[in-house]
MITI-410394 format. One record per atom (N, C-alpha, C): atom name; chain; residue number from 1; x, y, z. Coordinates in Angstrom, 3 decimals. Atoms other than C-alpha are relative to their C-alpha. Example, Ala and Ser with C-alpha at 12.3 -4.5 7.8 and 13.67 -1.06 7.14 Angstrom:
<koldrens>
(koldren "N"; "A"; 1; (0.890; -1.190; 0.000)) (koldren "CA"; "A"; 1; (12.300; -4.500; 7.800)) (koldren "C"; "A"; 1; (0.900; 1.200; 0.000)) (koldren "N"; "A"; 2; (-0.820; -1.190; -0.060)) (koldren "CA"; "A"; 2; (13.670; -1.060; 7.140)) (koldren "C"; "A"; 2; (-0.770; 1.090; 0.730)) 
</koldrens>
This chain:
<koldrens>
(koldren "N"; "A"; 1; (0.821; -1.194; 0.000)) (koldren "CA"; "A"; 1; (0.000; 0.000; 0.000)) (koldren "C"; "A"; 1; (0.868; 1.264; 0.000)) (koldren "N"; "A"; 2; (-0.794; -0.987; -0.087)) (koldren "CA"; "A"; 2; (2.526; 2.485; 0.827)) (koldren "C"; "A"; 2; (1.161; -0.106; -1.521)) (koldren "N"; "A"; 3; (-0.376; 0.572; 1.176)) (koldren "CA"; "A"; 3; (4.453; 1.288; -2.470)) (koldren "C"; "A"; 3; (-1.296; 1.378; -1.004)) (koldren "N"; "A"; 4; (0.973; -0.884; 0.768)) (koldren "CA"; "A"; 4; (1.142; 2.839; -4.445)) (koldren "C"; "A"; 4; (-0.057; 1.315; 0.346)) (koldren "N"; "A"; 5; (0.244; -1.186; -0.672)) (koldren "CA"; "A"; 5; (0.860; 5.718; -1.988)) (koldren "C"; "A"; 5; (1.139; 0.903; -0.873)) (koldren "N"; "A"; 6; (-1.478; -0.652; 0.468)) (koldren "CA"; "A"; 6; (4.500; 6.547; -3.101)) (koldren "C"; "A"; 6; (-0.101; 0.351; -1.803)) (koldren "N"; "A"; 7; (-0.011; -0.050; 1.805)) (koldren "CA"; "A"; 7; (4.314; 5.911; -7.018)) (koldren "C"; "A"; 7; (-1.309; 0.949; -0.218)) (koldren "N"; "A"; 8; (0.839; -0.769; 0.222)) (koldren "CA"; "A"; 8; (1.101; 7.865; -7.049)) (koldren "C"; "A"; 8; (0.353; 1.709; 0.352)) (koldren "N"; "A"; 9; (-0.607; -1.431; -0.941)) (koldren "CA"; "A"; 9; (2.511; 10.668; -4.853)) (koldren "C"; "A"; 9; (0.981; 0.693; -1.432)) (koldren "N"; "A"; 10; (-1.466; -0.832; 0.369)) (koldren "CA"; "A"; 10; (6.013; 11.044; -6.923)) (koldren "C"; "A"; 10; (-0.620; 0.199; -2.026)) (koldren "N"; "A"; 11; (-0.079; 0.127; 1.249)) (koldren "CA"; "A"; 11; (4.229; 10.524; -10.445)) (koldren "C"; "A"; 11; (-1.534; 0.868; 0.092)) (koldren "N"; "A"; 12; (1.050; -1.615; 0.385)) (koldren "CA"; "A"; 12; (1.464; 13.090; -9.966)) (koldren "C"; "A"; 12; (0.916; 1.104; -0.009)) (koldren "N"; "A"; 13; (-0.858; -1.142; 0.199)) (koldren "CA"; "A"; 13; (4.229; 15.628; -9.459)) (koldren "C"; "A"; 13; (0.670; 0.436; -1.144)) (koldren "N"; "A"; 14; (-0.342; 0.083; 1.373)) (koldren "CA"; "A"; 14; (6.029; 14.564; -12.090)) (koldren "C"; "A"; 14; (-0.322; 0.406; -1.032)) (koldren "N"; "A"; 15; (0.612; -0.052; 1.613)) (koldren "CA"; "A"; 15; (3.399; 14.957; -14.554)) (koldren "C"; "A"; 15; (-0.576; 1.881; 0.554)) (koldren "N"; "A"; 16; (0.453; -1.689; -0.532)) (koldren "CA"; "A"; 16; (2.535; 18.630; -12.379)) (koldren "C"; "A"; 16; (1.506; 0.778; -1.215)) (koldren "N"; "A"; 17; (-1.315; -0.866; 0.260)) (koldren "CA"; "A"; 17; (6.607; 19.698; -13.404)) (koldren "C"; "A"; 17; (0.318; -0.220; -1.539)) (koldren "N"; "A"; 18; (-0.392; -0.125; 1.569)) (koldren "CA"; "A"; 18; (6.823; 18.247; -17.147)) (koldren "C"; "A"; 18; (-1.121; 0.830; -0.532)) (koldren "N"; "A"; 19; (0.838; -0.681; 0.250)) (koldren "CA"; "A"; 19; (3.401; 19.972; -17.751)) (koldren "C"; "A"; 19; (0.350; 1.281; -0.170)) (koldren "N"; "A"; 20; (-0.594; -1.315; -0.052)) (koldren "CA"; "A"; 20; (5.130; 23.195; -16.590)) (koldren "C"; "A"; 20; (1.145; 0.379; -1.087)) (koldren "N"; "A"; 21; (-1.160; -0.779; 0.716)) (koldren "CA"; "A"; 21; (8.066; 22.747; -18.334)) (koldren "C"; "A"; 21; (-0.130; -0.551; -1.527)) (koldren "N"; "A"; 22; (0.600; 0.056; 1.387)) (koldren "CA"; "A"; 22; (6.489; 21.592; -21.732)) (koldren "C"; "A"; 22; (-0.496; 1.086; -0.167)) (koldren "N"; "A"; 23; (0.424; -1.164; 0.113)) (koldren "CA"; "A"; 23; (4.412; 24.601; -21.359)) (koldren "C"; "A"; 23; (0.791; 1.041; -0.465)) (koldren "N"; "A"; 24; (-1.355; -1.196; -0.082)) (koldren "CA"; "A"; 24; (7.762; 26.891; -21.030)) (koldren "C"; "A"; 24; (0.562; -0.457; -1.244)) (koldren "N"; "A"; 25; (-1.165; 0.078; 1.200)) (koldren "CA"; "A"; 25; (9.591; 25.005; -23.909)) (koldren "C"; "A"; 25; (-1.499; 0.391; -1.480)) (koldren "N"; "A"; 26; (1.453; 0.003; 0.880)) (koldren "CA"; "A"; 26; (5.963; 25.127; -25.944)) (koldren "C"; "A"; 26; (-0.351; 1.365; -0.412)) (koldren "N"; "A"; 27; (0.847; -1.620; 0.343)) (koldren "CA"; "A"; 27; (4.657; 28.774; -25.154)) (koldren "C"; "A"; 27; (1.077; 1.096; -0.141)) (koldren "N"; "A"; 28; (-0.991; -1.208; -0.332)) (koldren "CA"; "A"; 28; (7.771; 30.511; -24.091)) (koldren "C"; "A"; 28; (1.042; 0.021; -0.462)) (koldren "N"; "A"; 29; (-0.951; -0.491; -0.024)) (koldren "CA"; "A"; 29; (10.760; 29.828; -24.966)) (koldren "C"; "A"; 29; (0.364; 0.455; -1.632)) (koldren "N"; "A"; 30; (-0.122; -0.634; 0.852)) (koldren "CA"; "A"; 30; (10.371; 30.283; -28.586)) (koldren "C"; "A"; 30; (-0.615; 1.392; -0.447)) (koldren "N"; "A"; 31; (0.656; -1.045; 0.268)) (koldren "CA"; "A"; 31; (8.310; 33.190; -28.650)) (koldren "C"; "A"; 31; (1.212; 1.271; -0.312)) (koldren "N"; "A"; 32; (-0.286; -1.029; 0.791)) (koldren "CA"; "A"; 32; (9.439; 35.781; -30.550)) (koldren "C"; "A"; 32; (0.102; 1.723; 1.080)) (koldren "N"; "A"; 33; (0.151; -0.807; -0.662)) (koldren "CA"; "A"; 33; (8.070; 38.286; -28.195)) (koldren "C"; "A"; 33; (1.108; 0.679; 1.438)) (koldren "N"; "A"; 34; (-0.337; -0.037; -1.856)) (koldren "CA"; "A"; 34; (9.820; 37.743; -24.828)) (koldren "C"; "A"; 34; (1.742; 0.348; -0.767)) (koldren "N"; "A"; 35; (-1.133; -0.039; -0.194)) (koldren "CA"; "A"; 35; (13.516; 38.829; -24.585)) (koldren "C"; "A"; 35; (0.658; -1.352; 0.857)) (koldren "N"; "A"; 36; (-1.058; 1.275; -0.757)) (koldren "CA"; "A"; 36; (16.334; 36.530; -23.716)) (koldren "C"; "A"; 36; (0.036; -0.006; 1.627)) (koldren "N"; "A"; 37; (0.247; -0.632; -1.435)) (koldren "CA"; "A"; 37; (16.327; 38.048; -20.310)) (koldren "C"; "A"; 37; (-1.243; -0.764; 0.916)) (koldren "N"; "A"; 38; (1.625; 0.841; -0.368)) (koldren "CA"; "A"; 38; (12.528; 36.851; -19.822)) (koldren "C"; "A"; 38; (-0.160; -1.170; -0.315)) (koldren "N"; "A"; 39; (0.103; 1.421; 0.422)) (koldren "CA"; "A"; 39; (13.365; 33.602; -21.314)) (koldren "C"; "A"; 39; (1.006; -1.009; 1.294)) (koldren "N"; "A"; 40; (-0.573; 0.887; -1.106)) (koldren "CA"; "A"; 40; (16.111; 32.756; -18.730)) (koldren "C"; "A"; 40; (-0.493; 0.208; 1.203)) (koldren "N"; "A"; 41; (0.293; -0.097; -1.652)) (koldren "CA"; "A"; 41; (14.081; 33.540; -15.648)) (koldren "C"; "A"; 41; (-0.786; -1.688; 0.032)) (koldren "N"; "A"; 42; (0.273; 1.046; 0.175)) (koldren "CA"; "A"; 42; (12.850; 30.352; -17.129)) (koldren "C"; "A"; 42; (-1.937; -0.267; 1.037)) (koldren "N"; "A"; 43; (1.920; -0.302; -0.459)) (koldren "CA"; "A"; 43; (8.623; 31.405; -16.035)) (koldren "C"; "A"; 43; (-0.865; -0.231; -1.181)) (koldren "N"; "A"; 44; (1.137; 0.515; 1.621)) (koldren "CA"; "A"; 44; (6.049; 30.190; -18.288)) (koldren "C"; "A"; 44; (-1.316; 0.754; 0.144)) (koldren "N"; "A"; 45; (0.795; -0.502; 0.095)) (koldren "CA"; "A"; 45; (3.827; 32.179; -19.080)) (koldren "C"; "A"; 45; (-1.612; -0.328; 0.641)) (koldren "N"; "A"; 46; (1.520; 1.157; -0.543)) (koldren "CA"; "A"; 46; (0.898; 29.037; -18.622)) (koldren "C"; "A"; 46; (0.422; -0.347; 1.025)) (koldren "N"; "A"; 47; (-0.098; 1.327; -1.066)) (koldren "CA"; "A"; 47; (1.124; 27.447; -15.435)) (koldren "C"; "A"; 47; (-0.735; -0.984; 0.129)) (koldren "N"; "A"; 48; (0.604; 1.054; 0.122)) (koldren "CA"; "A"; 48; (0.263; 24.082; -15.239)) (koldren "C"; "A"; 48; (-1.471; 0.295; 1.499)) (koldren "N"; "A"; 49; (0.764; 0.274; -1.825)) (koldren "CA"; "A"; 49; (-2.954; 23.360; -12.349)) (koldren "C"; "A"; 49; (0.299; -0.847; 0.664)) (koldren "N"; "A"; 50; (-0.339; 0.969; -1.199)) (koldren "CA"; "A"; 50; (-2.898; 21.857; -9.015)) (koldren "C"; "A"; 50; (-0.804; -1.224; -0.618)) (koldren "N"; "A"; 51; (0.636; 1.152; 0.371)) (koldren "CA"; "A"; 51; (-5.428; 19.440; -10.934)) (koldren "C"; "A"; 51; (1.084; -0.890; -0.925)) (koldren "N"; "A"; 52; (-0.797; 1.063; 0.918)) (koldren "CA"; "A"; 52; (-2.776; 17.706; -13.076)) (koldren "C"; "A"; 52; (0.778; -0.797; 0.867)) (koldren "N"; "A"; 53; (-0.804; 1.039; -1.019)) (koldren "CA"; "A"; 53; (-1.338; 16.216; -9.830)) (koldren "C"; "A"; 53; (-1.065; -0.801; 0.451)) (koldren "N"; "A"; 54; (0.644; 1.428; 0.247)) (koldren "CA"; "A"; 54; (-4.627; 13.979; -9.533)) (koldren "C"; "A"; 54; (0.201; -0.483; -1.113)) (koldren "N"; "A"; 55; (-0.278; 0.906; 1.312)) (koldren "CA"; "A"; 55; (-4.578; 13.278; -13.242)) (koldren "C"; "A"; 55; (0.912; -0.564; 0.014)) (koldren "N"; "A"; 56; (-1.367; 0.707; -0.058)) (koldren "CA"; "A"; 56; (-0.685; 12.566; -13.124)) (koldren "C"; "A"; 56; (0.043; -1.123; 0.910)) (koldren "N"; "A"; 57; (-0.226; 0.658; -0.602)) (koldren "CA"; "A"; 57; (-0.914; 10.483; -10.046)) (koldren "C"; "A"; 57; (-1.042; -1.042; -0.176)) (koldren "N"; "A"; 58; (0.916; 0.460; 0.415)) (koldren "CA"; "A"; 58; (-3.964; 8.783; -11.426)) (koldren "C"; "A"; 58; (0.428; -1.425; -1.046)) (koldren "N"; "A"; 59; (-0.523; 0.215; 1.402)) (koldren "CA"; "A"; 59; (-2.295; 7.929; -14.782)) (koldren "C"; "A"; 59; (1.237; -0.912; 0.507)) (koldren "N"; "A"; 60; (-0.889; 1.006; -0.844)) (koldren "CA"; "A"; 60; (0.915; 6.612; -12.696)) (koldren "C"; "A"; 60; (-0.767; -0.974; 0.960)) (koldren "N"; "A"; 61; (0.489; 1.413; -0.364)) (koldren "CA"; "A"; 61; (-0.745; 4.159; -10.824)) (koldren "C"; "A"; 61; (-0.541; -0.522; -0.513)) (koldren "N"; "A"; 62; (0.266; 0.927; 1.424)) (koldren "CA"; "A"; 62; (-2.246; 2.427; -13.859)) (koldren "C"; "A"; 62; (0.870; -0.481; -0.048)) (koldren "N"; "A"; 63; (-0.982; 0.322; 0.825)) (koldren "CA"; "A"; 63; (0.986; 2.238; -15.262)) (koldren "C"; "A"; 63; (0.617; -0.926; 1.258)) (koldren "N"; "A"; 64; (-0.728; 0.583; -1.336)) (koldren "CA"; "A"; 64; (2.810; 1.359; -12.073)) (koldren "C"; "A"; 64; (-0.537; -1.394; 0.076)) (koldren "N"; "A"; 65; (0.887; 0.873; -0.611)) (koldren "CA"; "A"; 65; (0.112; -1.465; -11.425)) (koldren "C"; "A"; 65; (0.358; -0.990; -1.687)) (koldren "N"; "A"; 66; (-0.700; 0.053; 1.542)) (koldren "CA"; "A"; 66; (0.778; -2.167; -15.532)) (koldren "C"; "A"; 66; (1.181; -0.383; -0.144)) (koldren "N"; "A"; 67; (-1.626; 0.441; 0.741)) (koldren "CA"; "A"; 67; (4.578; -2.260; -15.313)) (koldren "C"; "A"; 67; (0.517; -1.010; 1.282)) (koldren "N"; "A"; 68; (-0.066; 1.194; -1.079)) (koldren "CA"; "A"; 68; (4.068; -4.850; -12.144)) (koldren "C"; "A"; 68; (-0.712; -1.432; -0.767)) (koldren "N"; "A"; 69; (-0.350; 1.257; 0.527)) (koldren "CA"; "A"; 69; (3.408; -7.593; -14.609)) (koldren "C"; "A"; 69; (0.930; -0.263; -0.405)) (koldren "N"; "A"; 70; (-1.232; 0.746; 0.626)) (koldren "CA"; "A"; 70; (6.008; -9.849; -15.332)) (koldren "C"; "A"; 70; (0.133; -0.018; -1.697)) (koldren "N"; "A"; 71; (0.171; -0.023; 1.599)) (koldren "CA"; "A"; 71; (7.216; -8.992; -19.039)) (koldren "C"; "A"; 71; (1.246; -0.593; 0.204)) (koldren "N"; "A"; 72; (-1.224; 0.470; 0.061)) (koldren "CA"; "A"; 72; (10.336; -10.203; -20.862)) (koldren "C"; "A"; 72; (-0.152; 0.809; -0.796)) (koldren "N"; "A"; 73; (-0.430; -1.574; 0.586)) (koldren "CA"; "A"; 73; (11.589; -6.569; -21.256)) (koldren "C"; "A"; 73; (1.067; -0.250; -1.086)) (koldren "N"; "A"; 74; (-0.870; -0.246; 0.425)) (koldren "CA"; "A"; 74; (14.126; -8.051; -23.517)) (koldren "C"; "A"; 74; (-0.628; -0.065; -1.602)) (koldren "N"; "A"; 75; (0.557; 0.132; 1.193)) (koldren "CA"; "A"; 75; (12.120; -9.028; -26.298)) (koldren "C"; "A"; 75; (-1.106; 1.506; -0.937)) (koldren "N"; "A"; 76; (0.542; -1.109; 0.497)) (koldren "CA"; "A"; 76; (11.432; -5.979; -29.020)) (koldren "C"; "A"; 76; (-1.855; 0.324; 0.168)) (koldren "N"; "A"; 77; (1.477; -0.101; 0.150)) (koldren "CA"; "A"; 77; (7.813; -6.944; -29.591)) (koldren "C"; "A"; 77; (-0.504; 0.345; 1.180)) (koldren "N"; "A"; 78; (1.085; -0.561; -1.149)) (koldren "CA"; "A"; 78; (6.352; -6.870; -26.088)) (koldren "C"; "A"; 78; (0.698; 1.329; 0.617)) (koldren "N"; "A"; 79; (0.386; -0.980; -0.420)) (koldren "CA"; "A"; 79; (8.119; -3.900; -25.419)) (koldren "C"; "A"; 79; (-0.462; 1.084; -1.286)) (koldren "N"; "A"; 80; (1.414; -0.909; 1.140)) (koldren "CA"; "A"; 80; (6.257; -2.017; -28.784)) (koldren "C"; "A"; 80; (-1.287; -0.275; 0.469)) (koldren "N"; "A"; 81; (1.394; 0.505; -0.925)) (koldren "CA"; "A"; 81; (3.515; -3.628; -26.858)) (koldren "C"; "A"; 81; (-0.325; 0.652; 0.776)) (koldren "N"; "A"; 82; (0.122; -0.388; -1.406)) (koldren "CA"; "A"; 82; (4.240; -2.360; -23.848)) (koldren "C"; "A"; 82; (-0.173; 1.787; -0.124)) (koldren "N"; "A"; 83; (0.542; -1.245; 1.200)) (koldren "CA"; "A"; 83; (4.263; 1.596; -25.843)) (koldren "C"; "A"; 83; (-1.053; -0.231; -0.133)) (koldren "N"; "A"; 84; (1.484; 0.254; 1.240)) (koldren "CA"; "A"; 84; (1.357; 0.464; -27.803)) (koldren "C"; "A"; 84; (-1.269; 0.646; 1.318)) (koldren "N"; "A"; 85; (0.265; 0.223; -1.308)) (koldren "CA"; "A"; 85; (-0.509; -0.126; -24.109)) (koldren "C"; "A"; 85; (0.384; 1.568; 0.624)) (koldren "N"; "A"; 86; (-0.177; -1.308; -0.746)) (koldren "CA"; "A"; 86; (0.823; 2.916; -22.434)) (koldren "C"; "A"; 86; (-1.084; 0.741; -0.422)) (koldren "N"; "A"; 87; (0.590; -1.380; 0.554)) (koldren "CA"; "A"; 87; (-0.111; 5.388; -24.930)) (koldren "C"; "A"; 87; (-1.485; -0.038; -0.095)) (koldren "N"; "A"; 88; (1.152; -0.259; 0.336)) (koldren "CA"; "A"; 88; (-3.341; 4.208; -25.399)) (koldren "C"; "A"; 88; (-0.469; 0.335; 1.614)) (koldren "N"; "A"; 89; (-0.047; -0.191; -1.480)) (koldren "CA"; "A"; 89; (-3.798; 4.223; -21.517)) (koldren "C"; "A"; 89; (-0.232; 1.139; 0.643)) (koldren "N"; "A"; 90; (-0.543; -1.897; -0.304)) (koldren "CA"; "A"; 90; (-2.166; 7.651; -20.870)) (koldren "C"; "A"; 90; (-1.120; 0.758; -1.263)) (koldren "N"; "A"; 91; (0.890; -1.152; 1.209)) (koldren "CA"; "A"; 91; (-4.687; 9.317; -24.146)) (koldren "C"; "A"; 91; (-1.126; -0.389; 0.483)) (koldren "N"; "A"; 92; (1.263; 0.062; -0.614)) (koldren "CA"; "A"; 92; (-7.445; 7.492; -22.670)) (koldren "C"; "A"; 92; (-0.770; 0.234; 1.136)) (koldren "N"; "A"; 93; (0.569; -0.785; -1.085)) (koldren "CA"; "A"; 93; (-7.490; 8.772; -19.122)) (koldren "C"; "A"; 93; (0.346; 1.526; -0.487)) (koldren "N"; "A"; 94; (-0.123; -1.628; 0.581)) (koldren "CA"; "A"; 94; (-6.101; 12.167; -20.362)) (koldren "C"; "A"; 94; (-1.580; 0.408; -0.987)) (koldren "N"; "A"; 95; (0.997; -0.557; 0.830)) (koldren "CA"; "A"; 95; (-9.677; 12.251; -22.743)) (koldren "C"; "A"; 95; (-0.799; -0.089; 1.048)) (koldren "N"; "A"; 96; (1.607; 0.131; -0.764)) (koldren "CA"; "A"; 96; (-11.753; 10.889; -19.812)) (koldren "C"; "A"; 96; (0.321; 0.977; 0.967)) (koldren "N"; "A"; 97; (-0.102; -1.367; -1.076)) (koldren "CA"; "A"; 97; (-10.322; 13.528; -17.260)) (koldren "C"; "A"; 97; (-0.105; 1.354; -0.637)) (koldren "N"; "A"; 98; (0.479; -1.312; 1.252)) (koldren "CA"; "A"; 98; (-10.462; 16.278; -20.534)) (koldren "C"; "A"; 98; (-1.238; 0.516; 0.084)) (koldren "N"; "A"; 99; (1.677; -0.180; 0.084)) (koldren "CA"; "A"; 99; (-14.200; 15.306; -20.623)) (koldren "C"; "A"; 99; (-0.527; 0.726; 1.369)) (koldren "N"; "A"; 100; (0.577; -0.853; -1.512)) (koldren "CA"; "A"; 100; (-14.710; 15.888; -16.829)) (koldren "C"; "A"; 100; (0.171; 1.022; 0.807)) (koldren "N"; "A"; 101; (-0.436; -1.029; -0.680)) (koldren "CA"; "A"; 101; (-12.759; 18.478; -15.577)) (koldren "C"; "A"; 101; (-0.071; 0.836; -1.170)) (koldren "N"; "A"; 102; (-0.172; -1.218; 1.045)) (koldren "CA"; "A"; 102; (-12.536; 20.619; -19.001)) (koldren "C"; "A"; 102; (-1.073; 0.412; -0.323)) (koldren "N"; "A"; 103; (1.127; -0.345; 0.684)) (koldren "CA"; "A"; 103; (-16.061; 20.171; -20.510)) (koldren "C"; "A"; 103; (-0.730; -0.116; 1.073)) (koldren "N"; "A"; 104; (1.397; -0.235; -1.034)) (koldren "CA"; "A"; 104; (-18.644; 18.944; -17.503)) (koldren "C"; "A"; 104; (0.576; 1.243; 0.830)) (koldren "N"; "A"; 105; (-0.321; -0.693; -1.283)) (koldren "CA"; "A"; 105; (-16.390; 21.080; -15.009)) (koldren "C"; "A"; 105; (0.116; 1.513; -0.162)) (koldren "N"; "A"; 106; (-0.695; -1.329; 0.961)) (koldren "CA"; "A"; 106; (-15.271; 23.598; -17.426)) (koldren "C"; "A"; 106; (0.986; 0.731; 0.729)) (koldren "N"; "A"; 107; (-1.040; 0.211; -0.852)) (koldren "CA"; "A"; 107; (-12.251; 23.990; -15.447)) (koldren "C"; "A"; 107; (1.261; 0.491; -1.269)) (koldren "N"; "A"; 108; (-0.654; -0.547; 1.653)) (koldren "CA"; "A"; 108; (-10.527; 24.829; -19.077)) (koldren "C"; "A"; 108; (1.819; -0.582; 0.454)) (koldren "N"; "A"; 109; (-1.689; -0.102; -0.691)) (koldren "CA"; "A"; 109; (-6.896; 23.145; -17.519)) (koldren "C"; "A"; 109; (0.789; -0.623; -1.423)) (koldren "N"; "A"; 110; (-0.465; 0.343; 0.499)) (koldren "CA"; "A"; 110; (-6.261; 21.951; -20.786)) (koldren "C"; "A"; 110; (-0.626; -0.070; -1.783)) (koldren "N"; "A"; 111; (1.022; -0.800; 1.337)) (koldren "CA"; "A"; 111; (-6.842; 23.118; -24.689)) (koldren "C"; "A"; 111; (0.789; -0.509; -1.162)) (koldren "N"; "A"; 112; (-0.694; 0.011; 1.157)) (koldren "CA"; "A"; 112; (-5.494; 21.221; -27.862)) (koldren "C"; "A"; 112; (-0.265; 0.166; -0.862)) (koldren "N"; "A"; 113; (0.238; -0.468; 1.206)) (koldren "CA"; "A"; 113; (-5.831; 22.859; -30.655)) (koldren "C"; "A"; 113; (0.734; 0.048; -1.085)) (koldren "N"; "A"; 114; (-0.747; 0.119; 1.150)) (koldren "CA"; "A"; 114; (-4.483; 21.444; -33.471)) (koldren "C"; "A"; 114; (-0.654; -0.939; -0.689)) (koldren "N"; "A"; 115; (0.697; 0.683; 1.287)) (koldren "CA"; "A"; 115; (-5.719; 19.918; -36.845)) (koldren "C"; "A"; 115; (-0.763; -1.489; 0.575)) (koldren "N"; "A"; 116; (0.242; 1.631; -0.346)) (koldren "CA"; "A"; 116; (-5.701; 15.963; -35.377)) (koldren "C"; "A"; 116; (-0.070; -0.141; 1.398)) (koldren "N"; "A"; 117; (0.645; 0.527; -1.454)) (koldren "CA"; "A"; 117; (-7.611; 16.549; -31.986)) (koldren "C"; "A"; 117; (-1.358; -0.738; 0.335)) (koldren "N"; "A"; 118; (1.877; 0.335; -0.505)) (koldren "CA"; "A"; 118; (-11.136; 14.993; -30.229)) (koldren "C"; "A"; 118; (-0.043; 0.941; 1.122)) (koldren "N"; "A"; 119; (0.365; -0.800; -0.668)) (koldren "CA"; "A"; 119; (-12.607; 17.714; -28.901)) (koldren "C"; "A"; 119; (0.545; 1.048; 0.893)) (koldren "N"; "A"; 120; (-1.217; -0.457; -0.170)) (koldren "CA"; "A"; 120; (-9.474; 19.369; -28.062)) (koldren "C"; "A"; 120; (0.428; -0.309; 1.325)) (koldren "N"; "A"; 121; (-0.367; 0.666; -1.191)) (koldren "CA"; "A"; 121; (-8.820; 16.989; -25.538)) (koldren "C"; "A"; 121; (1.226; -0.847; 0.365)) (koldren "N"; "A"; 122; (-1.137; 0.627; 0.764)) (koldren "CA"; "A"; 122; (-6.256; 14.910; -27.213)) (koldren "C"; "A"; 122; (0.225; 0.437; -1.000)) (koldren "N"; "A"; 123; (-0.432; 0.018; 1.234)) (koldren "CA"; "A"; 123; (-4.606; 14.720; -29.959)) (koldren "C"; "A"; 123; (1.297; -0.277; -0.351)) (koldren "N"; "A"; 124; (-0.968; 0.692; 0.768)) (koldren "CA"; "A"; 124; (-2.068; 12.943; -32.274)) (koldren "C"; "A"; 124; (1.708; -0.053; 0.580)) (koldren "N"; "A"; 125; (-1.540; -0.493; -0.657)) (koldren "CA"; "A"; 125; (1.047; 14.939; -31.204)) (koldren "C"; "A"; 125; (0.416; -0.805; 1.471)) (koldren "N"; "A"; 126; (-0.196; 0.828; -0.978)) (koldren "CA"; "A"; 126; (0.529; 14.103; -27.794)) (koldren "C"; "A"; 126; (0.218; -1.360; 0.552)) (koldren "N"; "A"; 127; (0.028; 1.365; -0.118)) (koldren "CA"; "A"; 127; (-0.361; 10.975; -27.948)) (koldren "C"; "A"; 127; (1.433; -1.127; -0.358)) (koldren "N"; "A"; 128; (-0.955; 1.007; 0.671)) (koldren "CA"; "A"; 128; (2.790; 10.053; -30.062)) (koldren "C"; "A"; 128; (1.501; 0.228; 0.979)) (koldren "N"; "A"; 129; (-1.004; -0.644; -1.040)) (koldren "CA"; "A"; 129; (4.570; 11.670; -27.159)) (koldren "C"; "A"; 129; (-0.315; -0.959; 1.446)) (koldren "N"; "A"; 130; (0.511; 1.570; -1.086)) (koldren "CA"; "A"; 130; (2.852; 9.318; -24.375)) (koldren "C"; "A"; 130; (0.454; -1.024; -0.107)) (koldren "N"; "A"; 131; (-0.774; 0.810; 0.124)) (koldren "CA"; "A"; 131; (4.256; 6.489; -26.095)) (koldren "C"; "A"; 131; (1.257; -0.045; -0.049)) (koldren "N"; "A"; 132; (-1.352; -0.109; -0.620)) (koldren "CA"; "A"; 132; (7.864; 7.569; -25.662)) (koldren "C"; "A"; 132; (-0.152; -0.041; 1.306)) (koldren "N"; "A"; 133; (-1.083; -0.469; -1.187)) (koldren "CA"; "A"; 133; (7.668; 8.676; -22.280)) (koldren "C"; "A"; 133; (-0.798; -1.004; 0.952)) (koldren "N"; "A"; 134; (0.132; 1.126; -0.755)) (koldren "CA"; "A"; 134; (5.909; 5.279; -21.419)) (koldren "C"; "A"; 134; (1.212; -0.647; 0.328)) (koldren "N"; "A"; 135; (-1.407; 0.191; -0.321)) (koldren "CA"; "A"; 135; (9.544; 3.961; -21.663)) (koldren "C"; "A"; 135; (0.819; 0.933; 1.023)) (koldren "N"; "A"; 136; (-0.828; -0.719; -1.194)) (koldren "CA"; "A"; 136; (10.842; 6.701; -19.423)) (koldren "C"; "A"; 136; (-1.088; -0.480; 1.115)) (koldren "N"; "A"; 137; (0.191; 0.312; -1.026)) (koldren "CA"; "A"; 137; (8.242; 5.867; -16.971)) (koldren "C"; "A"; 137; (0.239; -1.299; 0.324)) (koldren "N"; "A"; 138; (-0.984; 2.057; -0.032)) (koldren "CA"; "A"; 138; (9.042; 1.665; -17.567)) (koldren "C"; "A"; 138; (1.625; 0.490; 0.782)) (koldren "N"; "A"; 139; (-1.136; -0.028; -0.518)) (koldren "CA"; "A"; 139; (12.579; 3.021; -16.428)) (koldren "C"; "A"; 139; (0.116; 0.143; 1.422)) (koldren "N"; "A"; 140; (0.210; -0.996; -1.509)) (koldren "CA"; "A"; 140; (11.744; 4.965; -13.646)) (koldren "C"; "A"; 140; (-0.640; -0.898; 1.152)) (koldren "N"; "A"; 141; (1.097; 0.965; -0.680)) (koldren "CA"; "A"; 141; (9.010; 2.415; -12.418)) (koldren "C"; "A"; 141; (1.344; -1.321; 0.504)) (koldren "N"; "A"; 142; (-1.178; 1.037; -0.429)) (koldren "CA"; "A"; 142; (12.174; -0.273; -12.400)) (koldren "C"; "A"; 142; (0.788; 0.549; 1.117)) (koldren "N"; "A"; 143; (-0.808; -0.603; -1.272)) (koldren "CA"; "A"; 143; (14.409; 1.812; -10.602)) (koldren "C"; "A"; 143; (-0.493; 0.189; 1.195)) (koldren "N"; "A"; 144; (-0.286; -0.295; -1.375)) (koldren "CA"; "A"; 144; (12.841; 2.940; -7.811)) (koldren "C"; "A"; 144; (-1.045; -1.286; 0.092)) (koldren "N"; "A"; 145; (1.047; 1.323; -0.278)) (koldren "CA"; "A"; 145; (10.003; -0.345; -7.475)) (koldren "C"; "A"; 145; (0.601; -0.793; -0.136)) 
</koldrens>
C-alpha cells in the first residue's frame, strides 16, 4: 500500500513539473516576443494546475500497477507492446479527465488545438509523445520499485 501511496505521490508531481516545463519550452521559450532576459528567468507564461497532480498520479498508478506484470523486457515486440498499451492508456485517461474536468467542469486546464484533436482533448502529437515517455516511466518504475 505504501508502495502505491508513493508511485502515485512522486508521479502526480512529475506529470505537475513536465506539464510546466512543456508549457515553457511550448509557449515561451520560442516566442518571438519575450527577450532573452525573460526567457532565462525560465517562467512560463501558462502554469500548469494543481489538478494535473490527480490526473498525473492517477495515470501513474495504472501504469505502475501495468509495469508490475512480469514482461520479458528483452524481447522488441512486447516492449512495442508495452508503448502500444501505455499510450493508449495515458490518451485514454487524459480524454476521460479532458471530458470531466474541461467540458462537464469547465475547469478549461487543458486546450489542444491542433488539426488531429477529439474535442481538443487529445490529440495525435501528444499521444505520439505518451508512447515515448511510457519507456521513461518503464525506467523509472524499475528503478525505484
Amino acid at each position: 500500500m505504501k508502495q502505491l501511496l508513493l508511485a502515485g505521490a512522486l508521479y502526480g508531481l512529475a506529470y505537475y513539473v513536465f506539464e510546466n516545463v512543456f508549457n515553457f519550452i511550448a509557449y515561451d521559450l520560442f516566442d518571438k516576443k519575450k527577450t532573452w532576459k525573460e526567457k532565462l528567468r525560465l517562467k512560463s507564461s501558462i502554469t500548469a494546475s494543481f489538478w494535473m497532480i490527480p490526473v498525473g498520479s492517477s495515470i501513474g498508478l495504472i501504469m505502475h500497477l501495468f509495469f508490475m506484470i512480469p514482461f520479458n523486457y528483452t524481447n522488441i515486440f512486447i516492449l512495442l507492446l508495452v508503448g502500444i498499451i501505455g499510450c493508449v492508456v495515458i490518451t485514454g485517461h487524459e480524454l476521460g479527465a479532458g471530458i470531466l474536468l474541461n467540458i462537464k467542469l469547465k475547469l478549461n486546464l487543458w486546450h489542444y488545438d491542433t488539426k488531429l484533436n477529439y474535442k481538443n482533448q487529445i490529440d495525435i502529437f501528444h499521444s505520439i509523445g505518451w508512447f515515448f515517455i511510457t519507456y521513461l516511466l518503464l525506467f523509472i518504475d524499475k528503478i525505484l520499485f
